[in-house]
C-alpha positions as CSV (number, residue, x, y, z in Angstrom):
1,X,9.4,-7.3,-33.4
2,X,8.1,-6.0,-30.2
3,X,8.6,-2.5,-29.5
4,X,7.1,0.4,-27.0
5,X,7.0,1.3,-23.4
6,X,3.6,0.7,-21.6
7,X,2.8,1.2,-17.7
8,X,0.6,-1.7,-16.6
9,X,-0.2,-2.9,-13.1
10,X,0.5,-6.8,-11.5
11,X,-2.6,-8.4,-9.9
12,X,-3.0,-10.1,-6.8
13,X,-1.7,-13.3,-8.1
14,X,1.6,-12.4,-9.6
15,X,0.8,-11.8,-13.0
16,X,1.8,-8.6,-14.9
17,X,-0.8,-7.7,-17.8
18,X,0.9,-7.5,-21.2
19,X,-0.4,-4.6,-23.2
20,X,-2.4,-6.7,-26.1
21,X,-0.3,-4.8,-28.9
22,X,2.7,-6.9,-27.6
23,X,0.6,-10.0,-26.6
24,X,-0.9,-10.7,-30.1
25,X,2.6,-11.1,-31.3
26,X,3.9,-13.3,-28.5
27,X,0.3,-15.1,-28.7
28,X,-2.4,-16.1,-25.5
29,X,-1.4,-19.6,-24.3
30,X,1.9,-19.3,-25.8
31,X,5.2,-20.5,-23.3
32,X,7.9,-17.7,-22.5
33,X,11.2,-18.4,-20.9
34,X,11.5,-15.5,-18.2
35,X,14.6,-14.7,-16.5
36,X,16.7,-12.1,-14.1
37,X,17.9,-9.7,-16.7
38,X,19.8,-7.0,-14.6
39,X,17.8,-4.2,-13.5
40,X,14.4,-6.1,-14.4
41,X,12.9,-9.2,-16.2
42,X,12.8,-10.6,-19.6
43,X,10.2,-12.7,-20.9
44,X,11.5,-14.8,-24.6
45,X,8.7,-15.4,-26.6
46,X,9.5,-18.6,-27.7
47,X,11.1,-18.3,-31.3
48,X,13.7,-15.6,-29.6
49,X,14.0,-18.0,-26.8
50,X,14.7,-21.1,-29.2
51,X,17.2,-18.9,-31.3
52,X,19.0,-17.8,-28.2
53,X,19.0,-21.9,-27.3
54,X,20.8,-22.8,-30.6
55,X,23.6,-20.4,-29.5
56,X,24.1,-21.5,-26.0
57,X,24.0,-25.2,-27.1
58,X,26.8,-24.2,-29.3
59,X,28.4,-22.4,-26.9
60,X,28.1,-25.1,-24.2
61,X,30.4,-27.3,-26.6
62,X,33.4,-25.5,-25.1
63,X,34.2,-26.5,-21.9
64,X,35.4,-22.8,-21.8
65,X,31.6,-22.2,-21.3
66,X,30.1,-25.1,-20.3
67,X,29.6,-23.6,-16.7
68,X,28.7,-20.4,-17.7
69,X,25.7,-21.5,-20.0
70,X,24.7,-24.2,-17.4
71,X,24.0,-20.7,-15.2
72,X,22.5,-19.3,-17.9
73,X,19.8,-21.5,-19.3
74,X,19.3,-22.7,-15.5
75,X,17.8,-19.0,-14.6
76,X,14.9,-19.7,-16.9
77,X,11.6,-20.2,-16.0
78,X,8.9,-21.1,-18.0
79,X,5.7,-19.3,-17.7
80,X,2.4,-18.9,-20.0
81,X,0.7,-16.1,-21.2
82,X,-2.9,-16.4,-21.1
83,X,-5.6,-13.9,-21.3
84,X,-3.2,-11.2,-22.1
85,X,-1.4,-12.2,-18.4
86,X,1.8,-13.3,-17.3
87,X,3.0,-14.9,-14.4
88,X,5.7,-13.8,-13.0
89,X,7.7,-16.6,-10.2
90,X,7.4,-15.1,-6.7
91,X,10.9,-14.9,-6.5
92,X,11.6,-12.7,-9.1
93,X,9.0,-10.4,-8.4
94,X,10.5,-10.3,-4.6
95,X,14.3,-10.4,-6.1
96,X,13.2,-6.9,-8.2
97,X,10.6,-5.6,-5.7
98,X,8.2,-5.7,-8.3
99,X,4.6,-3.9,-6.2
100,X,1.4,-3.6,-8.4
101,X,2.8,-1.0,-11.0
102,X,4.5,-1.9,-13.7
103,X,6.4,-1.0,-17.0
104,X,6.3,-3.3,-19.5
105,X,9.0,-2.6,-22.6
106,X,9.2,-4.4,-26.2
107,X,13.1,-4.9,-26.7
108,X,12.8,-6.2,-30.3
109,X,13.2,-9.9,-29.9
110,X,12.0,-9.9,-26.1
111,X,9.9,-8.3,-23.4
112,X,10.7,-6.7,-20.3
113,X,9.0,-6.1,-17.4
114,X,10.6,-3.1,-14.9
115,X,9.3,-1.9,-11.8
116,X,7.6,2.0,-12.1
117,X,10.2,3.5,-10.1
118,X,13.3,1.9,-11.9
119,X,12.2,2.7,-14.9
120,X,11.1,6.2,-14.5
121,X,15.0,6.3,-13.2
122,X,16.6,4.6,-16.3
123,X,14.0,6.8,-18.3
124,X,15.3,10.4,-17.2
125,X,19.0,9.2,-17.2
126,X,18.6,9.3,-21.0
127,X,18.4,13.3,-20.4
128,X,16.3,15.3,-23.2
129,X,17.9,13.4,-26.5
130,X,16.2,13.2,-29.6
131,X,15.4,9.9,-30.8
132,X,16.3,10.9,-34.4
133,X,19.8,11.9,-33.2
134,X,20.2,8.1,-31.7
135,X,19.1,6.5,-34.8
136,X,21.5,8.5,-36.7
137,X,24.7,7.9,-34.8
138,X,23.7,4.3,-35.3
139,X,24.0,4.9,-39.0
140,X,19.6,3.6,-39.0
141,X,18.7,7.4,-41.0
């Protein structure tokens, strides 16, 4: 499970440093799927990205969805992390205006990789709620 919020910075060649407490989970030379997810990027580790496949292969039975899971997996890029690093495609960072600062986000099953600004944004929309009160309405405590 990958969880927290961490500022880091991208380097001059595209690749966004992944704080080591969510690298060491995902593993160095390991192959993510990264995609357009919205407002930022998501990078599948690859037992996430291979449980996500299952579903879309079953989904992609119905020709209902064929088309829309032949967008889907088709907006995946693979990429590697190695030495803690991940590159991000160039168009991706230019499609989210990703500059060299960076938050980087464990969303349980995948990671996600905002630009400072939007995220700072997203982050006071919350307004001042407790996290305790979250986890109860979700019936967690």
């Amino acid at each position: 499970m990958l969880f927290g919020s961490y500022p880091a910075s991208i380097d001059e060649k595209g690749r966004v440093h992944i704080p080591s407490v969510l690298a060491k989970q995902v593993g160095d030379n390991e192959t993510v799927m990264v995609a357009d997810w919205g407002q930022c990027i998501a990078a599948f580790p690859p037992a996430s990205f291979e449980e996500m496949g299952k579903r879309l292969h079953e989904q992609s039975r119905s020709k209902e969805h064929r088309e829309r899971v032949h967008r889907i997996v088709s907006s995946f890029y693979p990429s590697t992390i190695k030495g803690g690093k991940l590159l991000i495609p160039q168009d991706l960072r230019a499609k989210k205006k990703l500059n060299k600062t960076v938050n980087v986000v464990g969303m349980l099953e995948h990671i996600e990789i905002w630009s400072h600004d939007d995220w700072r944004k997203k982050d006071s929309e919350r307004g001042v709620r407790d996290i305790r009160d979250d986890l109860n309405e979700l019936g967690i405590l």
